[in-house]
C-alpha positions as CSV (number, residue, x, y, z in Angstrom):
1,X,-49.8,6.4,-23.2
2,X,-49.3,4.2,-20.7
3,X,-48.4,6.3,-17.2
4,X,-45.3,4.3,-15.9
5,X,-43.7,4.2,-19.3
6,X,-44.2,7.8,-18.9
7,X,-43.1,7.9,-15.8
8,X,-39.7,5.9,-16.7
9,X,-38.8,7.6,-19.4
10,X,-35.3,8.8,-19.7
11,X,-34.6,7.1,-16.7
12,X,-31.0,5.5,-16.8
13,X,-30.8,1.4,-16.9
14,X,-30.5,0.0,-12.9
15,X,-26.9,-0.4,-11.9
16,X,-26.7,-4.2,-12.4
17,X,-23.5,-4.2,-11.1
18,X,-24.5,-2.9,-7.3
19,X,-25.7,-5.3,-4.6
20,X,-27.3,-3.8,-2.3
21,X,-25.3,-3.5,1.3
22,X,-28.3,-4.1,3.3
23,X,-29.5,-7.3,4.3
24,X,-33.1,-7.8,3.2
25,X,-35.5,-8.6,6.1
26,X,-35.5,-12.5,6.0
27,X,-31.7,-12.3,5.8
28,X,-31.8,-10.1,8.6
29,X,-34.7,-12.8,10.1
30,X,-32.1,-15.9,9.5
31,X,-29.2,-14.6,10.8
32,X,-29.2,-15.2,15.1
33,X,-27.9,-12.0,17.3
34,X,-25.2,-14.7,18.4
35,X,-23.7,-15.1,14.8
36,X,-23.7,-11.6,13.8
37,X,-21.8,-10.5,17.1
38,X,-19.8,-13.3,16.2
39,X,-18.4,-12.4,12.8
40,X,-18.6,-8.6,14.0
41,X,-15.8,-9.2,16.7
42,X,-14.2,-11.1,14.7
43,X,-13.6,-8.5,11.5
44,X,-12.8,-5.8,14.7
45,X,-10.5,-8.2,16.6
46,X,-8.9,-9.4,13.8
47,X,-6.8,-6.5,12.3
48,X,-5.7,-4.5,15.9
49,X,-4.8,-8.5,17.0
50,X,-2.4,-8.8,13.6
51,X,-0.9,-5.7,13.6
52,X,0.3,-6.2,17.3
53,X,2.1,-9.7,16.2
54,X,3.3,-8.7,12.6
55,X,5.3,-5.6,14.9
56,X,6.5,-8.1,17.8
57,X,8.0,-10.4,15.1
58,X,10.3,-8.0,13.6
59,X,12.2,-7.8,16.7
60,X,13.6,-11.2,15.9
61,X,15.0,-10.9,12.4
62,X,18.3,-12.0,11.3
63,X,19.0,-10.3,8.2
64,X,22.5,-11.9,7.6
65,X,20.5,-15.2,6.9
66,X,18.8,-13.9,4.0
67,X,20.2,-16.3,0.7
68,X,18.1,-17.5,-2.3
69,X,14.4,-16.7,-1.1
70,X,15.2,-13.2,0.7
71,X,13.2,-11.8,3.3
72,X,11.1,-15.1,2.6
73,X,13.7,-16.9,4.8
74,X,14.3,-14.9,7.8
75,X,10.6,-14.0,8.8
76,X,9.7,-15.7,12.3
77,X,6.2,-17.5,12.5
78,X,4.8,-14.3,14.1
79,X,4.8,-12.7,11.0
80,X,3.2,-15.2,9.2
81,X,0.4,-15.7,12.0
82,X,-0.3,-11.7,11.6
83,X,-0.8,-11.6,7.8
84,X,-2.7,-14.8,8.0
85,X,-5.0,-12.9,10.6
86,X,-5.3,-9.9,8.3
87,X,-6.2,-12.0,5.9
88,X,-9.0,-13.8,8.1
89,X,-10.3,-10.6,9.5
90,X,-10.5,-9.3,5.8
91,X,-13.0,-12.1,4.5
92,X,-14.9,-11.9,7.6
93,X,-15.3,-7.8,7.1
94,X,-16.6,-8.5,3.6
95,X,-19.1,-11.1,4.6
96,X,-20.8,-9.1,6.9
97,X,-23.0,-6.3,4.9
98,X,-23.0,-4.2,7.6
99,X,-18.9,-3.4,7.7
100,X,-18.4,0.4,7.6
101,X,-16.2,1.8,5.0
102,X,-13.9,2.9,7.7
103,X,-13.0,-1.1,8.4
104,X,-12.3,-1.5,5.1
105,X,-10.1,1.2,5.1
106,X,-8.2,0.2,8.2
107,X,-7.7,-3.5,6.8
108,X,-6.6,-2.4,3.3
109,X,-4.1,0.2,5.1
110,X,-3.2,-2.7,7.3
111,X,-2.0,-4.7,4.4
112,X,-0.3,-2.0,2.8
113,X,2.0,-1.5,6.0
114,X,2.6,-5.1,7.1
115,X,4.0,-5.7,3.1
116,X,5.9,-2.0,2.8
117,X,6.5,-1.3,5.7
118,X,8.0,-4.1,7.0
119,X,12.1,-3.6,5.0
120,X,11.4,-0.1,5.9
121,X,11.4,-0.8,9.5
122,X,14.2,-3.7,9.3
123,X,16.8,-2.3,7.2
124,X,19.4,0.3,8.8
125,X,19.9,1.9,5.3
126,X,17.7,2.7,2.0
127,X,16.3,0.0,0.1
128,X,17.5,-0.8,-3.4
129,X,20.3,0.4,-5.4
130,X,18.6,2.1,-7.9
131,X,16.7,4.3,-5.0
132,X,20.4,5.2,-3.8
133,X,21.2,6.2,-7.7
134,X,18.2,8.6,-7.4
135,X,18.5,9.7,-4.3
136,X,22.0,11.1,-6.0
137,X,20.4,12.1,-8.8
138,X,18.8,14.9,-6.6
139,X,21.4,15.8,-4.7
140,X,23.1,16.6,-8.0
141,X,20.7,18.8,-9.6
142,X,20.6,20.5,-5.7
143,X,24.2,20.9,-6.3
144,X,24.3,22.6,-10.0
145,X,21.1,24.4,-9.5
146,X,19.5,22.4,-12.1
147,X,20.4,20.0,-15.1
148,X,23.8,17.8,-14.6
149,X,26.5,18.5,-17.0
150,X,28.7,16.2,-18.9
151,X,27.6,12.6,-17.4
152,X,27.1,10.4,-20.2
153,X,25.2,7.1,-19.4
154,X,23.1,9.6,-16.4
155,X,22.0,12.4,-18.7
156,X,18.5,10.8,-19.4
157,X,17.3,11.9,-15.6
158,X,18.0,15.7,-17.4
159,X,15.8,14.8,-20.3
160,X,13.0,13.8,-18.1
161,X,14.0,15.7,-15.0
162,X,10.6,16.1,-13.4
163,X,10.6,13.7,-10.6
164,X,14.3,14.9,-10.1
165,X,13.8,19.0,-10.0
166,X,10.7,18.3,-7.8
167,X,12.4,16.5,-4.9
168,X,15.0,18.7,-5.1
169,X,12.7,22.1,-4.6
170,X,11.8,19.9,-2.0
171,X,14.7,19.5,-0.4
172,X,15.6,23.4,-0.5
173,X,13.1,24.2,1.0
174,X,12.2,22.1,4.0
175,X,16.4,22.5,4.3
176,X,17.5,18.9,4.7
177,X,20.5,17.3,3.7
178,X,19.4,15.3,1.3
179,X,16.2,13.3,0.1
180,X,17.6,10.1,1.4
181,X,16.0,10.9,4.9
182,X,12.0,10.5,3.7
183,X,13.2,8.3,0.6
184,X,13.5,5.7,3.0
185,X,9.4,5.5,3.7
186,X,8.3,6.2,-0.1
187,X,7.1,2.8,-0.7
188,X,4.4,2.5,2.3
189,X,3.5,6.4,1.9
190,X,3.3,5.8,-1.7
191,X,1.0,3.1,-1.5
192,X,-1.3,4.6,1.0
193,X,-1.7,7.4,-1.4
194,X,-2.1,5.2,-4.3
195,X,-5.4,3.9,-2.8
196,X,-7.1,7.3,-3.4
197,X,-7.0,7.3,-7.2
198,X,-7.8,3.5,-6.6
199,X,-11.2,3.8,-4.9
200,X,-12.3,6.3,-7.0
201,X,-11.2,4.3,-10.4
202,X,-13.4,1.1,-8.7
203,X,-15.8,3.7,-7.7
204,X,-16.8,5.2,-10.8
205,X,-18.0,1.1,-12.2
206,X,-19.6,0.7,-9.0
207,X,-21.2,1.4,-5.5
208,X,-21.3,-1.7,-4.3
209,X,-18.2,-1.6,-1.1
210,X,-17.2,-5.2,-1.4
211,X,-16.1,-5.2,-4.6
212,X,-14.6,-2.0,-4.2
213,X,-13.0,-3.0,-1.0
214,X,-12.0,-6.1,-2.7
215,X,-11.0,-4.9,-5.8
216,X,-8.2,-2.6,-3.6
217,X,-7.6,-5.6,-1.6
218,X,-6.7,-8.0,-4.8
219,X,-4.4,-5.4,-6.3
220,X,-2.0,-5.1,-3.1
221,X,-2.3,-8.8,-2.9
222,X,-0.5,-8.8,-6.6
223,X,1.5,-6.1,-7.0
224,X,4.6,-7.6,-6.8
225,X,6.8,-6.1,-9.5
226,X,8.2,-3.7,-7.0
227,X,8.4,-0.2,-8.7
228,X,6.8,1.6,-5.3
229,X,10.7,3.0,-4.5
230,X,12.1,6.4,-4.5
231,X,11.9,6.8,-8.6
232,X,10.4,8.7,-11.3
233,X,8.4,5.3,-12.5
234,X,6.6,5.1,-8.9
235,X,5.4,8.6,-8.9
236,X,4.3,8.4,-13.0
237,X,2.6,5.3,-11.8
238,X,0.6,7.4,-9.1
239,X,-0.5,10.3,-11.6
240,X,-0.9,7.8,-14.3
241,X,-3.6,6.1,-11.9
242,X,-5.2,9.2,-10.9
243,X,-5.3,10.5,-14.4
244,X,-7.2,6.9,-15.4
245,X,-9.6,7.1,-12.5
246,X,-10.4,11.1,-13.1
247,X,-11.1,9.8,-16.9
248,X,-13.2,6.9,-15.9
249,X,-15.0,8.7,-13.2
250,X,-16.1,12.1,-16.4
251,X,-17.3,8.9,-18.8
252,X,-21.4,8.4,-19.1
253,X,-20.6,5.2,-17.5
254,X,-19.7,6.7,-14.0
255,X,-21.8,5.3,-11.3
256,X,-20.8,8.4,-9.4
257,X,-22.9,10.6,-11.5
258,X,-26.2,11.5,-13.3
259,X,-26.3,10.4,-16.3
260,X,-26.9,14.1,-17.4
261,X,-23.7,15.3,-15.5
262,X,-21.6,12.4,-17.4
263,X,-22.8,13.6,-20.8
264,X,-21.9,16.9,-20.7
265,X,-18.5,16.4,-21.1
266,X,-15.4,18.0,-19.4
267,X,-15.7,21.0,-17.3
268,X,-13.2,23.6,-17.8
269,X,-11.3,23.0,-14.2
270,X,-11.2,19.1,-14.0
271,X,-10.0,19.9,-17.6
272,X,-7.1,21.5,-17.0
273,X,-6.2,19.7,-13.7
274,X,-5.7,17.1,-16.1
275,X,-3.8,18.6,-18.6
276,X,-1.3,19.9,-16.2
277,X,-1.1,16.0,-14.6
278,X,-0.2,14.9,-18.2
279,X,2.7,17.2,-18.5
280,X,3.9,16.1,-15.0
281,X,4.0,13.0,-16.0
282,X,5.1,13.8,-19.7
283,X,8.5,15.8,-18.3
284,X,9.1,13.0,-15.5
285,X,9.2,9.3,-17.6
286,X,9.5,8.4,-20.7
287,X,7.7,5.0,-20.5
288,X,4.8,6.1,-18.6
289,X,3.2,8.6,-21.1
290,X,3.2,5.9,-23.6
291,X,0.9,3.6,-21.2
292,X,-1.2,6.8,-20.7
293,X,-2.0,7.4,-24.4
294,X,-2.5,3.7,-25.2
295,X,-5.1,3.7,-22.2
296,X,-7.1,6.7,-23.3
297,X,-7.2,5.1,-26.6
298,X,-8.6,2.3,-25.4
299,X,-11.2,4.3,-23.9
300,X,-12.1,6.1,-27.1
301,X,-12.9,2.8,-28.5
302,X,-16.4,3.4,-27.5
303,X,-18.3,5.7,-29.0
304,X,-20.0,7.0,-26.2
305,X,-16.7,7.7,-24.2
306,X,-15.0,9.8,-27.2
307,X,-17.0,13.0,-26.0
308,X,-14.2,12.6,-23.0
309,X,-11.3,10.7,-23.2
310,X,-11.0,12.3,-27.4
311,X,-9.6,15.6,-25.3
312,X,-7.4,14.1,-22.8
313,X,-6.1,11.6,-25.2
314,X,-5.5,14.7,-28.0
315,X,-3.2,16.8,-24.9
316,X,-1.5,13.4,-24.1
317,X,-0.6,12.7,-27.3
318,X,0.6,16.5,-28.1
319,X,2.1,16.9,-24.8
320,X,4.5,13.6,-25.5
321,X,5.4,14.8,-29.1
322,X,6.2,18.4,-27.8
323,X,8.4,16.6,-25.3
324,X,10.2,14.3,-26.8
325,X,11.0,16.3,-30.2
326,X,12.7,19.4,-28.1
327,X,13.8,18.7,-24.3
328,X,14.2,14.8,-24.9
329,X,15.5,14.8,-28.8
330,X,19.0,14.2,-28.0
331,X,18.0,10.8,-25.9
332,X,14.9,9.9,-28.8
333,X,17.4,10.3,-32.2
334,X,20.3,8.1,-30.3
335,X,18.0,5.6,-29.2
336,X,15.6,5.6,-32.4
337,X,17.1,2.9,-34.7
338,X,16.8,1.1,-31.3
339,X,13.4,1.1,-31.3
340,X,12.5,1.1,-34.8
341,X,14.4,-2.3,-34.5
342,X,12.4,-3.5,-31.4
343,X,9.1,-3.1,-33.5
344,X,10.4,-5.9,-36.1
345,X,10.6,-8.4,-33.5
346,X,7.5,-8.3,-31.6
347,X,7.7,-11.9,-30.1
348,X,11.2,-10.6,-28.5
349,X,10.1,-8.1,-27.0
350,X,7.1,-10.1,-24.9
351,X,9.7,-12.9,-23.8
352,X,12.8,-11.1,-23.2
353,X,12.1,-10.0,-19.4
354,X,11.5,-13.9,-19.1
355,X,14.8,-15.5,-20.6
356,X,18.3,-16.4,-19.0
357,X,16.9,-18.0,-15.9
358,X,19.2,-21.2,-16.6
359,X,22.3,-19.6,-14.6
360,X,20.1,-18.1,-11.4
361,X,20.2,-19.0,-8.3
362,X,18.1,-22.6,-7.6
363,X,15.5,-20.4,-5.2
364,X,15.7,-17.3,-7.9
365,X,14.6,-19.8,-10.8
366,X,11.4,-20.6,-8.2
367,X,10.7,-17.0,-7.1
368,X,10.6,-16.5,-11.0
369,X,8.2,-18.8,-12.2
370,X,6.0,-18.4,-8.9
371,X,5.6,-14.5,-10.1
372,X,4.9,-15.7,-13.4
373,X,2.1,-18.3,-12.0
374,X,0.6,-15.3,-10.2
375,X,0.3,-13.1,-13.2
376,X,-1.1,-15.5,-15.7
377,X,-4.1,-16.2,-12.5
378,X,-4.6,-12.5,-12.0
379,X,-5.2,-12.3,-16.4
380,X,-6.8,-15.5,-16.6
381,X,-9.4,-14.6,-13.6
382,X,-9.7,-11.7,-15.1
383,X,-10.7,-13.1,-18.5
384,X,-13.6,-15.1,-16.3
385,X,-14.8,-12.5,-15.1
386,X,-15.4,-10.6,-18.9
387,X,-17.0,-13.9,-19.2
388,X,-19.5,-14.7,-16.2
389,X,-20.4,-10.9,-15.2
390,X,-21.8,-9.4,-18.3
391,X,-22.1,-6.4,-16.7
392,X,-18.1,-5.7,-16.7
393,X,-18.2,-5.5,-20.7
394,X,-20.0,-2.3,-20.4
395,X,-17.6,-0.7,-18.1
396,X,-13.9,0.3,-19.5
397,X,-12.0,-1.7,-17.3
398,X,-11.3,-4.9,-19.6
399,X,-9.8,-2.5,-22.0
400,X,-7.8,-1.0,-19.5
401,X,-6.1,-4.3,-19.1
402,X,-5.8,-4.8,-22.5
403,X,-4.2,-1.2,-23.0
404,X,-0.3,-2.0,-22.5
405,X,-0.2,-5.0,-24.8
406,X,0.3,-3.0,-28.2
407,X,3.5,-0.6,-25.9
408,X,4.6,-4.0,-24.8
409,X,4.9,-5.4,-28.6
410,X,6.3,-2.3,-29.8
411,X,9.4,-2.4,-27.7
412,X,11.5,-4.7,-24.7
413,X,12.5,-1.6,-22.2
414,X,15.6,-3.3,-21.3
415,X,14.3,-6.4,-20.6
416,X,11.3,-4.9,-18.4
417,X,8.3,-4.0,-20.6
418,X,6.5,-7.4,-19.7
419,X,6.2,-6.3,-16.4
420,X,5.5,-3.1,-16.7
421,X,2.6,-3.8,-18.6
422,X,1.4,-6.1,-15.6
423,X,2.1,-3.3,-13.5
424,X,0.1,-0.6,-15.9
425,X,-3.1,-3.3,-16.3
426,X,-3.0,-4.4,-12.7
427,X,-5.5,-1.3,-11.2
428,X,-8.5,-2.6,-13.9
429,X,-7.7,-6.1,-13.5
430,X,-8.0,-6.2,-9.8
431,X,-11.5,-5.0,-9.9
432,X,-12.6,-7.6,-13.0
433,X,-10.7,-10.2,-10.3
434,X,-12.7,-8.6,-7.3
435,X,-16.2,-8.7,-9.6
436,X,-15.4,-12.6,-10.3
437,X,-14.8,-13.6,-6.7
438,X,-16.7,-10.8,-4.1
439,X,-20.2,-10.4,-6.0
440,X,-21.7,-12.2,-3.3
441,X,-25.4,-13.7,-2.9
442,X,-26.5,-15.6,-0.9
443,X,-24.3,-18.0,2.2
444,X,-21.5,-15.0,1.9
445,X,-19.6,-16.6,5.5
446,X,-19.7,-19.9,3.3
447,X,-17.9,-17.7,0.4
448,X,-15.7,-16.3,2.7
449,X,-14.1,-19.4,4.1
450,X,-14.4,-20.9,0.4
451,X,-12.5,-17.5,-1.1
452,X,-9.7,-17.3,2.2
453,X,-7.2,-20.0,0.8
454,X,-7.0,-18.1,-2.6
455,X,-6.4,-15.0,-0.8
456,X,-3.4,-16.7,1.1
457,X,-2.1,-18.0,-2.1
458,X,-2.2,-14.0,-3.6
459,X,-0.3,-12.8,-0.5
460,X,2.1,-15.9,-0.6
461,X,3.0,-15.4,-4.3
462,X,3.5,-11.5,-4.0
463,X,5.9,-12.1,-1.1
464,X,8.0,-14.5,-3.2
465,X,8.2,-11.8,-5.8
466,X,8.4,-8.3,-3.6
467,X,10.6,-10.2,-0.7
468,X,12.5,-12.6,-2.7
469,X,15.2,-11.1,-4.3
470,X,16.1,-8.7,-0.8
471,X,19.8,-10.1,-0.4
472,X,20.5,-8.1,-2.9
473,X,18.2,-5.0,-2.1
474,X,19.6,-4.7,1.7
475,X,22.7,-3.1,2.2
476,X,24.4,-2.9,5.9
477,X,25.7,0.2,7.2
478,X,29.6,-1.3,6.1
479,X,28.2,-1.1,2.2
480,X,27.4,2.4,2.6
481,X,30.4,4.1,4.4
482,X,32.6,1.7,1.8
483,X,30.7,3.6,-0.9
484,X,31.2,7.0,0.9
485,X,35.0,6.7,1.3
486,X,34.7,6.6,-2.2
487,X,32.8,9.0,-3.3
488,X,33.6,11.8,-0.9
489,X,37.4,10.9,-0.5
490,X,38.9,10.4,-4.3
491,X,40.0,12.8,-6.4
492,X,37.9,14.3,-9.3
493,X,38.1,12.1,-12.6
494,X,39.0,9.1,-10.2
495,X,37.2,6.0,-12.5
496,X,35.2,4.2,-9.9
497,X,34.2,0.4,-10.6
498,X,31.8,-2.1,-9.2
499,X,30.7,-5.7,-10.4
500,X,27.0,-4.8,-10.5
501,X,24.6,-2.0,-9.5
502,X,23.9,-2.9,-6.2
503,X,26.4,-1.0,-4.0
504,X,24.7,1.9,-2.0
505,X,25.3,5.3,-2.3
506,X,28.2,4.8,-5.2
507,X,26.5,7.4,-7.6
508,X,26.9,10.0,-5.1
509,X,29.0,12.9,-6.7
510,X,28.5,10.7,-10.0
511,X,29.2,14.0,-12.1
512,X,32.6,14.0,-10.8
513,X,33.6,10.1,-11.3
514,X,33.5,8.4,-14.4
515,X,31.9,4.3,-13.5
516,X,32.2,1.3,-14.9
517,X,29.7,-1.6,-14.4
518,X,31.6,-4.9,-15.5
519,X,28.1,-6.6,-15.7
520,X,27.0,-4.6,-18.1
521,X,29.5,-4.3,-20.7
522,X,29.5,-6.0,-24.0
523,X,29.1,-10.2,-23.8
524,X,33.1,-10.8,-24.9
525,X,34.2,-8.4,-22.0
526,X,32.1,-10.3,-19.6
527,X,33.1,-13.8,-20.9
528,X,37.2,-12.6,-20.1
529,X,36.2,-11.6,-16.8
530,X,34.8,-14.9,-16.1
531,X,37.9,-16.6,-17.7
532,X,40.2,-14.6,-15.9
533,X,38.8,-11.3,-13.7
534,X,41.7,-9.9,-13.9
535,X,43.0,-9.8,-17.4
536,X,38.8,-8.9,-17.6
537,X,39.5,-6.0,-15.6
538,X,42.5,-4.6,-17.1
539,X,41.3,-2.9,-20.0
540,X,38.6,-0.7,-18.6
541,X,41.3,0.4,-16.0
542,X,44.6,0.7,-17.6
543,X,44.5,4.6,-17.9
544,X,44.5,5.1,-14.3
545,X,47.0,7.6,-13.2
546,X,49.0,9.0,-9.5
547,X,46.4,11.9,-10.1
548,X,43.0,9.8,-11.2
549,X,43.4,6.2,-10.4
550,X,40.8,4.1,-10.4
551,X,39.1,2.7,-7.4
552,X,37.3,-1.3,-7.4
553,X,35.0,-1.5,-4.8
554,X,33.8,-5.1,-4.1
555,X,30.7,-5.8,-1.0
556,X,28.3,-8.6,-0.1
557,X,25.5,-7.1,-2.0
558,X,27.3,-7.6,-4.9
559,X,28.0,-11.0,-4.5
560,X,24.7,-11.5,-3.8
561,X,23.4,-10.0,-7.1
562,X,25.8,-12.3,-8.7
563,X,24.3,-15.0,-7.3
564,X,21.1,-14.5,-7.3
565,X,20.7,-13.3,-11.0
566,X,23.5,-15.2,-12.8
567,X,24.9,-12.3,-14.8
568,X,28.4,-13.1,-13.7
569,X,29.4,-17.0,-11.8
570,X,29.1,-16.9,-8.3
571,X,32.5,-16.8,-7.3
572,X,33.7,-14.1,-9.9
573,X,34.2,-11.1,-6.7
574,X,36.0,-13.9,-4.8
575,X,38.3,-14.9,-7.7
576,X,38.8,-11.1,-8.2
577,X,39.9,-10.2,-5.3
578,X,42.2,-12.7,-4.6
579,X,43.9,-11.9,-7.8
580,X,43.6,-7.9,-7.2
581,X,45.3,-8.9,-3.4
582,X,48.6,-10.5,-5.3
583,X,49.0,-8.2,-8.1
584,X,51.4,-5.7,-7.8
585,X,49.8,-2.0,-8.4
586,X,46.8,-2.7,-6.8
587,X,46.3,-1.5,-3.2
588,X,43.8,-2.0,-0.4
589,X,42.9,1.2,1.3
590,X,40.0,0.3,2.7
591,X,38.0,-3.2,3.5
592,X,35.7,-3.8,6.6
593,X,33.2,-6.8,7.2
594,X,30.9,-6.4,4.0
595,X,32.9,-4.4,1.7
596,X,36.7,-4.0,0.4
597,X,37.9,-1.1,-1.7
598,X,41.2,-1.2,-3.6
599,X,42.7,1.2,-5.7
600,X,45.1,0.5,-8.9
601,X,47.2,3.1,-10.4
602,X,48.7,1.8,-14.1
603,X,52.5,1.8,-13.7
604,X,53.1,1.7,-17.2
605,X,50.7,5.1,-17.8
606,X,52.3,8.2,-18.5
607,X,52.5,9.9,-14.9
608,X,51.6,13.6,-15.2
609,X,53.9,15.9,-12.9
């Protein structure tokens, strides 16, 4: 027998997939001392250079200039100069092979704070009005030690209360007021902590830093859907990542272990770790457990994976029943026609989080399709590189994007599912997007400049999506005490009602205040309002008594939403108002620059003594 066959046996195939990070010796030879000091100060000089400019622009922001295009609007040239920089300073990081992982890290965690960071450190108050809902959410279950009783519409958070009875042990214990104080900084925190399951995912395909670098590069570049608030779908996301990587990183095709290590299957520890992440996950969303089995069954595909994801996919899947047949039943047998329906009209489902543009806002039509442009290159660069690195059909990664198409099919989630399942396939197809563009040969400075424009056109179209709509996420400090008069000063039972959702802080005490949400109720109750706000507004109100009257709070945020989205015509709070000032039985008691409050008592009701 031939002595190197002997002496290759059993040894596993060469990672095809890894270039090597050192320069060979004529590479090394044909590159002068001058050029490589060059490029070196420039990947150092870059980032420390762009972060000083991104934080002097932010001095100069005028917020009450933010209309159709949001934050997009009101940004000074500074801050466009910084992230350009970043961006520069990034490509020439990655065509140098002798970066150190540490740069990487500090341009990535750059990025993450110059895009998350930046409403954080503008805003006087919390960002978006569905954080605000949760942030009530937990001071609720602080208040009854536990599930909220009798809330209607709100009792889903105690069917998956996870998230909810997690902040709030948090909040007991450290002894703060409330969670709004560090809900304020989830989405940068959040993110930074999001790379970790991230590296490791990209890690277990590969070695090779520049696509890894890359790969966490391209998917803060296009994560623009925006669920990285205070909510339970942020932190699923987190532990749905970290479960995928943990997965990816046990299968035989780990780059981050011996091939004899990977076939051995789970150990007991890493085992259970994941179990117990599963039932976190399970008790804290109902969407993302669905995304988790689907991608574990994607996994299983492969014959040689079943040894590891069969296990993890069998707990997923028993956890979820378990779940949702006992803590969860009473929201799954109301809602179950629902979705048996959803299944008959597949088609429906895929296009309803695109429809009803035609009444939006001019800009909000553009921010739309722009997000839409950026998805369909993220898929379709995505689909080159299955096709021109043959090496990535071995990996699991194209099935992780393919994972969320048969959950978004099977059901619309309000209108959302579409981009949720861009959301959930984003991690795997940043690194197939990475593998396309950063496997780099030879001329990698010529690359670099070649690759930079793309990478501008990423960062452009996330910021139409993430910063585009932020007239309507921002709320001044007048939103929030109008919303506090309300909550903290009306009596018990008091019906409280608002145009739209976005009015800060107006769940607070929401299991002692019935609400009503005009632009969500049936399309005939929103077609009177818009012929008459008034007579639109009378039946949802006409109970209100001396002892519960109801309370209509109108604020700029919600004529922003208005605009913006279309729900309701543009003009609907103004022509309310106006009619609420002239009608008798309606009464301001409070009003400052951003927000009016009035209260109506029915003087036809029975008064009680």
């Amino acid at each position: 027998m031939d002595k190197r066959s002997t002496l290759t046996k059993g040894r596993s195939a060469p990672d095809t997939s890894v270039e090597t990070l050192r320069p060979s010796a004529s590479a090394a030879t044909s590159q002068s001392p001058r050029r490589t000091t060059a490029r070196q100060w420039a990947a150092r000089g870059a980032l420390p250079l762009a972060l000083i400019l991104w934080l002097a622009s932010l001095r100069s922001v005028n917020l009450a200039g933010m209309n159709d295009y949001g934050l997009l609007q009101v940004l000074p040239v500074l801050f466009w100069i910084g992230l350009g920089l970043l961006a520069v300073g990034f490509c020439a990081a990655l065509s140098d092979r002798r970066t150190s992982t540490g740069w990487f890290a500090a341009y990535v965690l750059g990025l993450i704070a110059v895009l998350h960071a930046t409403p954080t450190l503008l805003y006087p108050t919390l960002r978006y009005g569905w954080a605000w809902k949760h942030v009530a959410v937990v001071d609720a279950m602080v208040r009854n030690g536990g599930n909220v009783p009798g809330v209607e519409k709100l009792d889903v958070y105690d069917q998956w209360p996870g998230f909810f009875h997690l902040n709030a042990f948090l909040v007991q214990v450290t002894g703060l007021e409330s969670s709004l104080g560090y809900a304020v900084w989830v989405p940068p925190v959040l993110n930074a902590l999001l790379l970790a399951p991230l590296l490791l995912l990209f890690r277990s395909v590969t070695r090779d830093r520049r696509l890894i670098w890359g790969a966490a590069w391209v998917y803060y570049s296009c994560s623009w859907v925006g669920q990285d608030y205070f909510a339970p779908q942020a932190f699923a996301f987190l532990l749905f990542v970290t479960v995928i990587a943990v997965v990816m990183d046990q299968l035989p095709s780990s780059k981050r272990r011996a091939p004899a290590e990977a076939s051995r299957g789970w150990p007991a520890g890493r085992l259970v770790t994941v179990v117990l992440i599963q039932a976190v996950i399970v008790c804290s969303h109902p969407l993302t457990p669905l995304m988790m089995i689907s991608a574990l069954a994607a996994l299983s595909l492969v014959r040689r994976n079943r040894r590891v994801a069969l296990p993890v996919l069998g707990s997923a899947v028993l956890l979820t029943v378990v779940w949702d047949a006992t803590i969860a039943r009473p929201y799954v047998s109301v809602h179950l026609n629902d979705f048996i329906g959803a299944l008959r009209e597949p088609d429906a489902n895929v296009v309803s989080g695109l429809a009803a543009l035609g009444s939006a806002a001019p800009g909000q039509v553009q921010v739309s399709w722009i997000d839409r442009g950026l998805s369909a290159a993220v898929f379709l660069m995505a689909a080159l590189a299955v096709l021109l690195r043959p090496w990535i059909r071995r990996t699991g990664m194209w099935l992780l994007v393919l994972a969320p198409l048969p959950i978004l099919v099977a059901n619309s989630y309000g209108g959302e599912m579409i981009f949720r399942a861009y959301l959930f396939a984003l991690p795997a197809a940043a690194f197939l997007v990475s593998a396309l563009l950063f496997r780099w040969g030879r001329r990698p400075r010529l690359r670099a400049v070649v690759l930079l424009p793309l990478l501008l056109a990423m960062l452009g179209g996330l910021l139409f999506g993430y910063y585009g709509k932020e007239a309507a996420n921002y709320f001044t400090r007048d939103e929030v005490a109008a919303a506090r008069f309300i909550t903290a000063t009306t009596p018990p039972g008091s019906l409280i009602v608002s145009l739209t959702a976005d009015v800060p802080g107006l769940e607070m005490n929401y299991d002692k205040h019935p609400r009503i949400q005009l632009d969500e109720q049936d399309i005939k109750d929103r077609r009177r309002l818009v012929r008459n706000p008034l007579e639109g507004l009378e039946p949802f109100i006409e109970g209100a008594t001396v002892r519960q009257p109801a309370y209509i709070v109108l604020s700029r945020a919600q004529a922003a939403a208005c605009y913006l989205n279309g729900t309701l015509p543009a003009d609907t709070m103004r022509r309310l108002e106006s009619a609420m000032a002239q009608t008798w039985g309606f009464v301001r008691v409070y009003d400052n620059k951003d927000a009016v409050v009035y209260r109506y008592q029915n003087p036809d009701a029975r008064q009680e003594p």
